[in-house]
C-alpha positions in Angstrom: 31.9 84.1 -34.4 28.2 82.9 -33.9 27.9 78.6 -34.2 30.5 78.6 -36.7 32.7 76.2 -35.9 36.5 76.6 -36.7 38.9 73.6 -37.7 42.0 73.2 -35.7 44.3 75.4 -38.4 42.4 78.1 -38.4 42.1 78.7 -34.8 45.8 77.4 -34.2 46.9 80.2 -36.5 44.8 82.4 -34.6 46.0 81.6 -31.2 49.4 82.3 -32.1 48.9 85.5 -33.1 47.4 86.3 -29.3 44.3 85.4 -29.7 42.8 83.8 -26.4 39.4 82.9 -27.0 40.7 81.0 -30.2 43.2 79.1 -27.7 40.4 78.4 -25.2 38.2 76.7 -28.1 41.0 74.4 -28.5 41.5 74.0 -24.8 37.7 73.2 -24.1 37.8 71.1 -27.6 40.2 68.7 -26.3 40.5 69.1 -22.4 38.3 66.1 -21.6 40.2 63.6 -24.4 43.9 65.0 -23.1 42.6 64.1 -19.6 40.8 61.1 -20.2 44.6 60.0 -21.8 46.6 61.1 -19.5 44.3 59.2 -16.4 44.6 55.7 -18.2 48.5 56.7 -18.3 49.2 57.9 -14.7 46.0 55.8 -13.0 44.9 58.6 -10.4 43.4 61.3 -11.0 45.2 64.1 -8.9 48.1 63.3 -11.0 46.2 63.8 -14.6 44.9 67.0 -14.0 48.5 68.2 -13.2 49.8 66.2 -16.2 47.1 67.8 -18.7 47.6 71.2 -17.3 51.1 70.8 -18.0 50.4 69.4 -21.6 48.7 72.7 -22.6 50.8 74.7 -20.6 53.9 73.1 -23.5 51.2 73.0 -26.2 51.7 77.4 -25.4 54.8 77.6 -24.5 56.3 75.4 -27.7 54.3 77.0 -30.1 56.3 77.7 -32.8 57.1 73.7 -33.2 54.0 72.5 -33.1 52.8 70.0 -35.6 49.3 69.7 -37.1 48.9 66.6 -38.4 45.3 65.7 -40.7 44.0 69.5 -39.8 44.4 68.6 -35.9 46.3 69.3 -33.1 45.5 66.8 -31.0 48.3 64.6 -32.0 50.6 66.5 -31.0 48.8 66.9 -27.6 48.8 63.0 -26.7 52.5 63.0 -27.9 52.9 65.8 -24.9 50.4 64.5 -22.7 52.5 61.1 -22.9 55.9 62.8 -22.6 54.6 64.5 -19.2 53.1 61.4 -17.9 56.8 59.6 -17.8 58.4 62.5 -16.9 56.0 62.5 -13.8 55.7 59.1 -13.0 59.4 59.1 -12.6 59.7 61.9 -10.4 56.9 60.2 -8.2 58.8 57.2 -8.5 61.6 59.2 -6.8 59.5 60.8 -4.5 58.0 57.0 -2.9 60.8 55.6 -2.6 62.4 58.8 -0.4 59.0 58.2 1.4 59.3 54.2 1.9 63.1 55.3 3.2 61.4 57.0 6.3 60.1 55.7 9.9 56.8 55.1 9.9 54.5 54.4 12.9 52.4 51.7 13.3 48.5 52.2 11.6 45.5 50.0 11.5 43.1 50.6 8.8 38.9 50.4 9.3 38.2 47.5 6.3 35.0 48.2 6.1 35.4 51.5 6.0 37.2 50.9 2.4 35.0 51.8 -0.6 35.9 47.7 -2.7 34.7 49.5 -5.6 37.0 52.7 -5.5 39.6 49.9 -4.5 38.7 47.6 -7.2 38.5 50.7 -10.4 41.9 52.1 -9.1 43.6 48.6 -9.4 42.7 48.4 -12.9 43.8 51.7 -13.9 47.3 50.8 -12.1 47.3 47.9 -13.7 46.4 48.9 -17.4 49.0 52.0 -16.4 51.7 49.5 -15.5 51.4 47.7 -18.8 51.6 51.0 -20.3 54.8 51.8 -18.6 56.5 48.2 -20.1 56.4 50.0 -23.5 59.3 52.4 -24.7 58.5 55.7 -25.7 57.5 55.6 -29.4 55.7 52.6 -29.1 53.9 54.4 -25.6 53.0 57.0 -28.6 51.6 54.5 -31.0 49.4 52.7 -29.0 48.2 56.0 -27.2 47.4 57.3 -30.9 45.7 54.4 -32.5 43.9 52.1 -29.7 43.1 54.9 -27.5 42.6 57.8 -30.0 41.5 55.9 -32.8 43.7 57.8 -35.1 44.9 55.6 -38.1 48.3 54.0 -37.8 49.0 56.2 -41.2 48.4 59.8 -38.8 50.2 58.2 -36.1 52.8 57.3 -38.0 53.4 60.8 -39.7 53.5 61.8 -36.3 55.9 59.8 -34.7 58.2 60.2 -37.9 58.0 56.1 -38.7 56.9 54.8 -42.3 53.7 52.5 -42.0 55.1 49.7 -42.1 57.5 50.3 -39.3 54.1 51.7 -37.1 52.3 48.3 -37.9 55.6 46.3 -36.8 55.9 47.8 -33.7 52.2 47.9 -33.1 51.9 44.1 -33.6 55.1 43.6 -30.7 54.0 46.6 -28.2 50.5 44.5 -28.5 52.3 41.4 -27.4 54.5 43.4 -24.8 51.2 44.7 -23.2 49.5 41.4 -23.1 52.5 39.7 -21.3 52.2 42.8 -19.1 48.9 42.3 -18.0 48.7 38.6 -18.0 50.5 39.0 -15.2 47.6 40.8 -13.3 44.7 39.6 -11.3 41.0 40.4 -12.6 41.6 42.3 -15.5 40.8 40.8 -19.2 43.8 40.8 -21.6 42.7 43.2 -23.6 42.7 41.5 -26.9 39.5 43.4 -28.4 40.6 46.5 -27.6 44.1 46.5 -28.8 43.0 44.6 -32.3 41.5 47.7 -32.6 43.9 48.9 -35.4 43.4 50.4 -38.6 45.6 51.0 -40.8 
């Protein structure tokens, strides 16, 4: 194979016919982008890796519905990673409050033992994941795909099944959503410049 490097398709087609080392391209490929999206989603980073594993665990085991969308795979990959993310924040949703139901004893924490700027980086992920989780599911898609991603609202739309005009629409309102989300937030910017951040 040398320094030739393959597009999506052809190792796709590849990897479906059994080929491993054509999967792992795509897995080192995109490993760092599916995790990178699925810590802004979930806000710690435990819960990421288990989310991306999970993403190319489905990305395997769905393989035969798989869409590749502009020669890529990726798509299809956030769509997943997404999908996994809200599956798993429920379940940990579950899982807190069957925690906050139990006794607890009585702790006192060390202050200055906290790291503030550990503290102060995990707050903003929770917080930008929060706003996140006020959007529904397509519109979760759409923003993950073109402020995130940088994928053109076109791609994301052929994606998501939605005509361009309906992607810009919801865009535009899942924009607003977020910024009502996070207005609502101490020390973190409404993200204005990074959400006007569409292309069309």
């Amino acid at each position: 194979m040398g320094n030739v490097e393959f597009d999506d398709e052809r190792l796709w087609s590849r990897s479906i016919k059994g080929d491993g080392e054509a999967f792992r391209a795509l897995y080192i490929r995109y490993r760092d982008r599916i995790f990178r999206h699925a810590y802004r989603l979930s806000g710690d980073r435990q819960d990421a890796e288990d989310i991306m594993a999970t993403a190319f665990l489905e990305l395997w085991r769905r393989r035969a519905k798989v869409r590749i969308v502009e020669g890529s795979i990726l798509p299809w990959l956030l769509v997943t990673t997404t999908n996994t993310a809200r599956n798993s924040g429920r379940a940990a949703m579950r899982y807190r409050r069957l925690l906050d139901s139990l006794p607890r004893r009585s702790e006192t924490s060390d202050p200055m033992g906290d790291d503030l700027f550990l503290s102060y980086r995990d707050a903003l992920d929770k917080d930008l994941a929060r706003a996140l989780g006020a959007l529904n599911s397509t519109d979760l898609h759409l923003v993950s795909l073109v402020v995130f991603e940088e994928f053109t609202i076109a791609a994301a739309a052929a994606v998501l099944e939605l005509t361009p005009g309906s992607a810009k629409t919801r865009m535009h309102r899942a924009r607003q959503r977020m910024k009502v989300a996070l207005s609502g937030t101490h020390h973190v910017p409404t993200p204005t410049t990074v959400l006007e951040g569409e292309r069309s």
